[in-house]
SEKOL-340408 format. One record per atom (N, C-alpha, C): x, y, z. Coordinates in Angstrom, 3 decimals. Each point is the difference from the previous one (the first is absolute). Layout:
% residues N
+----------+----------+----------+
|        X |        Y |        Z |
+----------+----------+----------+
|        X |        Y |        Z |
...
+----------+----------+----------+
//
This chain:
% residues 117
+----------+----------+----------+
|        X |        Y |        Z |
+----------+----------+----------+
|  -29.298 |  100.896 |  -64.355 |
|    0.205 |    0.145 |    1.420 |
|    0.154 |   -1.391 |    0.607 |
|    1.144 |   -0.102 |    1.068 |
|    0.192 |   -1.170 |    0.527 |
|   -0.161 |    0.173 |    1.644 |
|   -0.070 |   -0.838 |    0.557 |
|   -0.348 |   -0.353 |    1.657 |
|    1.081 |   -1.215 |    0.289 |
|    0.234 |    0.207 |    1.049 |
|    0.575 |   -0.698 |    0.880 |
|   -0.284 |   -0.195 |    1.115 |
|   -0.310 |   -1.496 |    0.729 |
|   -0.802 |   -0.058 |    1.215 |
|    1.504 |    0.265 |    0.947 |
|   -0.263 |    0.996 |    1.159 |
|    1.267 |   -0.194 |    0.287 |
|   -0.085 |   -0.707 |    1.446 |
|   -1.196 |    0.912 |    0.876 |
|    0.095 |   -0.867 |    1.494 |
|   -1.884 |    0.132 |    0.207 |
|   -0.540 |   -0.497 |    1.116 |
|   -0.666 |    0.601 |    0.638 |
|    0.174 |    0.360 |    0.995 |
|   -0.754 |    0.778 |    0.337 |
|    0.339 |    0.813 |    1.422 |
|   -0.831 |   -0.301 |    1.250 |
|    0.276 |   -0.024 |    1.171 |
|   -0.538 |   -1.157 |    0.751 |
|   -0.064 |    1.404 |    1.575 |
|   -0.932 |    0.485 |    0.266 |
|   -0.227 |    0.832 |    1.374 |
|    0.520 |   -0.855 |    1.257 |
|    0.875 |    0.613 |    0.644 |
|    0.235 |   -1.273 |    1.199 |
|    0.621 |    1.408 |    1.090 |
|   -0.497 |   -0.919 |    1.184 |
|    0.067 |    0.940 |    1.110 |
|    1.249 |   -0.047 |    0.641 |
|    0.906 |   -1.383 |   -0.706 |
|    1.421 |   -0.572 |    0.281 |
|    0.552 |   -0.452 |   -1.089 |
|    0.488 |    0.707 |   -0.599 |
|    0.214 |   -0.369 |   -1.519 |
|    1.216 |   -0.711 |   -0.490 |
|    1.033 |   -0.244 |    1.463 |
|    1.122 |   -0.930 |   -0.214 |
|   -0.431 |   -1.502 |    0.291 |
|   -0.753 |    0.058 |    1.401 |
|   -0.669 |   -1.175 |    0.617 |
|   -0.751 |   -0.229 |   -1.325 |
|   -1.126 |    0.132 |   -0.523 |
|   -1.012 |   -0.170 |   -1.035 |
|    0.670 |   -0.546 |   -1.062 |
|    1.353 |    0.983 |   -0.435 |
|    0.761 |   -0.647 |   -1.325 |
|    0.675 |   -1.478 |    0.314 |
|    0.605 |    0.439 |    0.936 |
|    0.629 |   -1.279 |    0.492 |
|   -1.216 |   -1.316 |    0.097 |
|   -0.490 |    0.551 |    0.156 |
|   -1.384 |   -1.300 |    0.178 |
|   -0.254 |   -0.800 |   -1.210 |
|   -0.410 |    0.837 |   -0.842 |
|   -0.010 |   -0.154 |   -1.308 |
|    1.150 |   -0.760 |   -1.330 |
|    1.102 |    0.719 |    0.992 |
|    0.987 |   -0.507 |   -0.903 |
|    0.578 |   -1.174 |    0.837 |
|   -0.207 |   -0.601 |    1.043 |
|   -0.197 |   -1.464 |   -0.191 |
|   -0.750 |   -0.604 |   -0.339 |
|   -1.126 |    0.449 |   -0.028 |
|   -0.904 |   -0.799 |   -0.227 |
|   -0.367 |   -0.389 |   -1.033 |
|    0.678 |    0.687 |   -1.260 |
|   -0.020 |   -0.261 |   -1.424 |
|    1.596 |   -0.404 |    0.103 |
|    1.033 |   -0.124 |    0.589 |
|    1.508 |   -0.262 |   -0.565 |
|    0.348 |    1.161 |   -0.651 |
|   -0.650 |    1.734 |    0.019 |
|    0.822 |    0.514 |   -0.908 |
|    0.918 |    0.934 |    0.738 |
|    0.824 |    0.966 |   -0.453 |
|    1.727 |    0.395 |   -0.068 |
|   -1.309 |    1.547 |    0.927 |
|    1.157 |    0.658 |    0.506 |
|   -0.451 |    1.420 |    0.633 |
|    1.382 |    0.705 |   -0.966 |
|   -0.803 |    0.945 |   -0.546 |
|    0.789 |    0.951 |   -1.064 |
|    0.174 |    1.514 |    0.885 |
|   -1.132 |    0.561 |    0.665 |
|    0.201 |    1.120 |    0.700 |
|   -0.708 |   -0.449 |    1.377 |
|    0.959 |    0.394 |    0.811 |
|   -0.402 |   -0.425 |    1.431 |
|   -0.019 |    1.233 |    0.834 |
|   -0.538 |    1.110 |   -0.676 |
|   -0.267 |    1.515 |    0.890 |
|   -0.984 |   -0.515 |    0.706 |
|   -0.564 |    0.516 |    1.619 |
|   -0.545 |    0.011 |    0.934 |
|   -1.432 |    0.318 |   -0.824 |
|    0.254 |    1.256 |   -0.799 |
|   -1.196 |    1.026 |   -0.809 |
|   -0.704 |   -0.731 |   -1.302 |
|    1.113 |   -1.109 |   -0.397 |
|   -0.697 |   -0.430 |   -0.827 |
|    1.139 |   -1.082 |   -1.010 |
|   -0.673 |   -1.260 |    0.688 |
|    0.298 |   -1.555 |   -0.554 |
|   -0.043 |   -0.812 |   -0.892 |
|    0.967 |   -0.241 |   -0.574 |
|   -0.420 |   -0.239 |   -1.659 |
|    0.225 |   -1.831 |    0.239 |
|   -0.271 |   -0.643 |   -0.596 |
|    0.381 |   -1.636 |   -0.293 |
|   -0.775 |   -0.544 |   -1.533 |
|    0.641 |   -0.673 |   -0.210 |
|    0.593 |   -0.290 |   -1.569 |
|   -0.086 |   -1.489 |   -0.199 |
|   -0.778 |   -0.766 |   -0.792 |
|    0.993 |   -1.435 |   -0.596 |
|    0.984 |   -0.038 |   -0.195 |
|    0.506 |    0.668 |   -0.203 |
|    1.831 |    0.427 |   -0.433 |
|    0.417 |    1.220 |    0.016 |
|    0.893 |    0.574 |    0.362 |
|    0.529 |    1.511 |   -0.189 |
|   -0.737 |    0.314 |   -0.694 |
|    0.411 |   -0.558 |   -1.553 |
|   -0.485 |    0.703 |   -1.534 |
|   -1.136 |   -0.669 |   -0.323 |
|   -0.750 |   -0.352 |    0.623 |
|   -1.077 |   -0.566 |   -0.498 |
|   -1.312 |    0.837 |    0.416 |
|   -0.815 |    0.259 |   -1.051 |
|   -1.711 |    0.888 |    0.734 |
|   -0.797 |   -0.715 |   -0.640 |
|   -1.034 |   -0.168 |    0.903 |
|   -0.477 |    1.158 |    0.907 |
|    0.938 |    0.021 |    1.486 |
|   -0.200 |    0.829 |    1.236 |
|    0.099 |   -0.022 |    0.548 |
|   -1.340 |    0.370 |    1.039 |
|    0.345 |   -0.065 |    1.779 |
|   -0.944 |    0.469 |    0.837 |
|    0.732 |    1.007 |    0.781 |
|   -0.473 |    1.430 |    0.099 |
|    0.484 |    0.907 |    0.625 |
|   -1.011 |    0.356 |    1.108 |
|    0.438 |   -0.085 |    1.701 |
|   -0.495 |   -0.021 |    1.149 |
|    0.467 |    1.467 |   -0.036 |
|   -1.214 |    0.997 |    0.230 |
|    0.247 |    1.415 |    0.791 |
|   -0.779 |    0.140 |    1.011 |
|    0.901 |    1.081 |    0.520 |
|   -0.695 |   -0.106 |    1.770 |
|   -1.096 |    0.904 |   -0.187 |
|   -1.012 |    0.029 |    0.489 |
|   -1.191 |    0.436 |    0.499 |
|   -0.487 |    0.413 |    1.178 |
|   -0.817 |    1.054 |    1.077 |
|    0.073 |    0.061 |    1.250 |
|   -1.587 |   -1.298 |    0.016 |
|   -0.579 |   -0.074 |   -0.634 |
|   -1.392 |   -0.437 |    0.143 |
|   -0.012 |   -1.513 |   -0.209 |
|   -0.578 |   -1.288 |    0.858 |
|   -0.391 |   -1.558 |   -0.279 |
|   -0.806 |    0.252 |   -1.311 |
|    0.093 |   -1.586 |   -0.348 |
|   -0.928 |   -0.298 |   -0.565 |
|   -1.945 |   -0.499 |    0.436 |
|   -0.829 |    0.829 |   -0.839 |
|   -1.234 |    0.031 |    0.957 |
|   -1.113 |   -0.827 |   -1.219 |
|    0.372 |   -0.150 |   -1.323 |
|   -0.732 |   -0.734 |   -0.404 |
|    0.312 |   -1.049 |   -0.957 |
|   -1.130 |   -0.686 |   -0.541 |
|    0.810 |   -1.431 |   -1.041 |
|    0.539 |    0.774 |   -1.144 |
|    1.356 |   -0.064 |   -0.181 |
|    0.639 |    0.088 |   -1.468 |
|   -0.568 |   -0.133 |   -1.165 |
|    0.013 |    1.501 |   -0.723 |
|   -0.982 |   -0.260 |   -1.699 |
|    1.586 |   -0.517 |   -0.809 |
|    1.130 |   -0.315 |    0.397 |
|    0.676 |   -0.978 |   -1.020 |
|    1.187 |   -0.408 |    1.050 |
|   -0.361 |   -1.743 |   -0.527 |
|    0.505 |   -1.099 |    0.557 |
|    0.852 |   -0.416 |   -0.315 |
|    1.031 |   -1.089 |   -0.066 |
|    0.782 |   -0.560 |   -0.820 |
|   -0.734 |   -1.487 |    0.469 |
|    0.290 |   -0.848 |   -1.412 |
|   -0.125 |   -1.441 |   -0.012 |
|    0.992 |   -0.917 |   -0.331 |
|    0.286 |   -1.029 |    0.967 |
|    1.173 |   -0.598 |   -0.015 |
|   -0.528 |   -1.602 |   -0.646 |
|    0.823 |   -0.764 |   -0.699 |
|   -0.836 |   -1.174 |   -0.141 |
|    1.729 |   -0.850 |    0.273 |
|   -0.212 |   -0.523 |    0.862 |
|    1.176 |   -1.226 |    0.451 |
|   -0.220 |   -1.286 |   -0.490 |
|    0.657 |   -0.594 |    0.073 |
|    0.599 |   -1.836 |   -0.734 |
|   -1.052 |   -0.501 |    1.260 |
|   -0.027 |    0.257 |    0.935 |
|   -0.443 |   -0.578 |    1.256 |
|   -0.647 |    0.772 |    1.038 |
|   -1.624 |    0.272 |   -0.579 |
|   -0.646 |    0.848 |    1.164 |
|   -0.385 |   -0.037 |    1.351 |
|    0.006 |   -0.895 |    0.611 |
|   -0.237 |   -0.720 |    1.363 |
|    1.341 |    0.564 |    0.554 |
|    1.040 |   -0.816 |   -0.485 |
|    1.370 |    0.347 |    0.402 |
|    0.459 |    1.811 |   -0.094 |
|   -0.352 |    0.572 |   -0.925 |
|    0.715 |    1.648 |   -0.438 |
|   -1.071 |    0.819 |    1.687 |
|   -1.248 |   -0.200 |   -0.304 |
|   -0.900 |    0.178 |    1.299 |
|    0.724 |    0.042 |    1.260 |
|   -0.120 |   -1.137 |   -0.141 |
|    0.809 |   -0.794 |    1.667 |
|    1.171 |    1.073 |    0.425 |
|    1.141 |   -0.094 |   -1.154 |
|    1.217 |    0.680 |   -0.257 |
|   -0.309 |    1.843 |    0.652 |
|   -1.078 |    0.663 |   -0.752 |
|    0.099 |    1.185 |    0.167 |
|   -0.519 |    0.042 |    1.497 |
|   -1.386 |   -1.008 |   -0.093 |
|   -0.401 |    0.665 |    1.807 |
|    1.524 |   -0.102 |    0.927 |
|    0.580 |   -0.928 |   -0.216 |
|    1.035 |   -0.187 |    1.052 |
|    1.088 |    0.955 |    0.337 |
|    0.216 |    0.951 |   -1.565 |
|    0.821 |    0.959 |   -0.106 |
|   -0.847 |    1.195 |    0.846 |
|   -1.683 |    0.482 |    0.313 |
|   -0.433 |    0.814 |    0.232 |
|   -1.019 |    0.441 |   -0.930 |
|   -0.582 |   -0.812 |   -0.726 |
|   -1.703 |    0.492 |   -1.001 |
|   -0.697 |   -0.392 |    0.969 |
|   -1.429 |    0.424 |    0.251 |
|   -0.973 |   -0.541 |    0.284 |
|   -0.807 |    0.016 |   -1.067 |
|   -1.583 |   -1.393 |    0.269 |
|   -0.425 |   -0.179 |   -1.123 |
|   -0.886 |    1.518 |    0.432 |
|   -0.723 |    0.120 |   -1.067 |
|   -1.303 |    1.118 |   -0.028 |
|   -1.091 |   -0.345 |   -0.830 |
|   -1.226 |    0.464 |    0.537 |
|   -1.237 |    0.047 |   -0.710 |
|   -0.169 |    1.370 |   -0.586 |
|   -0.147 |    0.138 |   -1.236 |
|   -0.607 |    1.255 |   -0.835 |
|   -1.328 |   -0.390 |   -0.632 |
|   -0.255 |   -0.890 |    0.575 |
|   -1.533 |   -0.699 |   -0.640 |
|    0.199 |   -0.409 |   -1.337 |
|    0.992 |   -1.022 |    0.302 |
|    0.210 |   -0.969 |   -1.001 |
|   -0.312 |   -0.948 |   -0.330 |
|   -1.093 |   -0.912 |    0.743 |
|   -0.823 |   -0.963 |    0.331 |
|    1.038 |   -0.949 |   -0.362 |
|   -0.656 |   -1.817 |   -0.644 |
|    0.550 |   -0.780 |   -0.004 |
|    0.994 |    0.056 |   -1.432 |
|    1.186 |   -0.126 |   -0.473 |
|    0.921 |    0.385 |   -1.122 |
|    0.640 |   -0.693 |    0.343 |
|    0.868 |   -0.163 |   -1.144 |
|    1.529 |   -0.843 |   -0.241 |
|    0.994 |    0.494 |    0.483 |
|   -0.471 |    1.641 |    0.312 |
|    1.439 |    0.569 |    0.530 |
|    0.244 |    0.208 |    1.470 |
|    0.820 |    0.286 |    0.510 |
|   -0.272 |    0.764 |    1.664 |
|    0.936 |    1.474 |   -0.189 |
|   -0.492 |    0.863 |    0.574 |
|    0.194 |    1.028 |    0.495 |
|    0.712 |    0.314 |    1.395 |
|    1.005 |    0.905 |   -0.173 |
|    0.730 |    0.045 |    1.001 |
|    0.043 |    1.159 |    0.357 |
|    0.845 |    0.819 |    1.317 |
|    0.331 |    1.356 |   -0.121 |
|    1.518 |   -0.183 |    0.652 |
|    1.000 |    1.332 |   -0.676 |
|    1.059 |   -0.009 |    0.290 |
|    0.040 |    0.036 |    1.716 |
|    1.193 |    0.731 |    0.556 |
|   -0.231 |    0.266 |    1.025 |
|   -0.598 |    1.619 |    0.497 |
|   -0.012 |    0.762 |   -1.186 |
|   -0.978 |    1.281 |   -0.026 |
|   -1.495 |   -0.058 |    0.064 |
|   -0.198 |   -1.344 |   -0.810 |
|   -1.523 |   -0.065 |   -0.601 |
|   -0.384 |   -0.189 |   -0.760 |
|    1.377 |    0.006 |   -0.990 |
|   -0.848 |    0.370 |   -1.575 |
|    0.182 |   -1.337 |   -0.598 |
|   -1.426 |   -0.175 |   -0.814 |
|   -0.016 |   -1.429 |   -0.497 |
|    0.376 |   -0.621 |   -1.041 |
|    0.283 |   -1.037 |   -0.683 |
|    0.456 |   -0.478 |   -0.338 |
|   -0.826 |   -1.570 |   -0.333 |
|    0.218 |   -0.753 |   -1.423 |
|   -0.516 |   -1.025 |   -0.227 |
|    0.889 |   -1.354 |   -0.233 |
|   -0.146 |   -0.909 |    0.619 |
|    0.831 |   -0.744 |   -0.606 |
|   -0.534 |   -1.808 |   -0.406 |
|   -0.361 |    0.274 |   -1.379 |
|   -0.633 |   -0.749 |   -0.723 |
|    0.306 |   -1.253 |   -0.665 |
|   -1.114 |   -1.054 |    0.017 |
|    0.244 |   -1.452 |   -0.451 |
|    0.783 |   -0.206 |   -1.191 |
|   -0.227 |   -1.269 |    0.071 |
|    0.552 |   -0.880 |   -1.439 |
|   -0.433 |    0.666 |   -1.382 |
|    0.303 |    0.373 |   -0.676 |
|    0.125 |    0.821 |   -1.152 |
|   -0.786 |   -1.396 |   -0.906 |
|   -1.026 |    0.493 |   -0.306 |
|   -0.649 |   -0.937 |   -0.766 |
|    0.587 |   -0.168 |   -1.650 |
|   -0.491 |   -1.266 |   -0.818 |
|    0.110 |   -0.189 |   -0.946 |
|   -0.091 |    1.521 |   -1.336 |
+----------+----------+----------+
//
């Protein structure tokens, strides 16, 4: 038996706005741009992907799965996303290497230091 990761699926109450968010904010391609449900891609043919479906309900608590980003330049990738629309967030993360963000839904997100030795 084989698997293939193909997308995750991402609850959003605006799921073009949300994709679109996303898919600048990583540089990747929009493969399906239905209202109902938003696909974006590293590449057309490339997976995984993130699929935004609409939902009537916000988001009301901290995310049991995150994604972690680790950039060439964390100060700078930070800087970069708040400006696009992250805010930082506390999930009671105390003092760490990483910071925590939330999209513009809520949902969080890590985006982590220098990749050690």
């Amino acid at each position: 038996m084989a698997l293939e990761w193909e997308q995750v699926v991402v609850d959003a109450r605006d799921p073009v706005a949300l994709g679109q968010w996303w898919a600048e904010a990583l540089g990747w391609v929009v493969v399906e741009p239905s209202p109902e449900e938003f696909e974006i891609r590293p590449a057309p043919d490339r997976l995984p992907g993130l699929l935004f479906v609409q939902v009537e309900e916000g988001k009301t608590v901290k995310n049991r799965l995150h994604p972690d980003f680790r950039p060439d330049d964390q100060g700078a990738e930070v800087a970069r996303l708040v400006a696009h629309g992250a805010r930082p967030v506390d999930v009671g993360q105390g003092d760490q290497s990483f910071v925590v963000l939330a999209d513009p839904e809520g949902n969080e997100f890590c985006v982590l230091g220098q990749r050690r030795p």
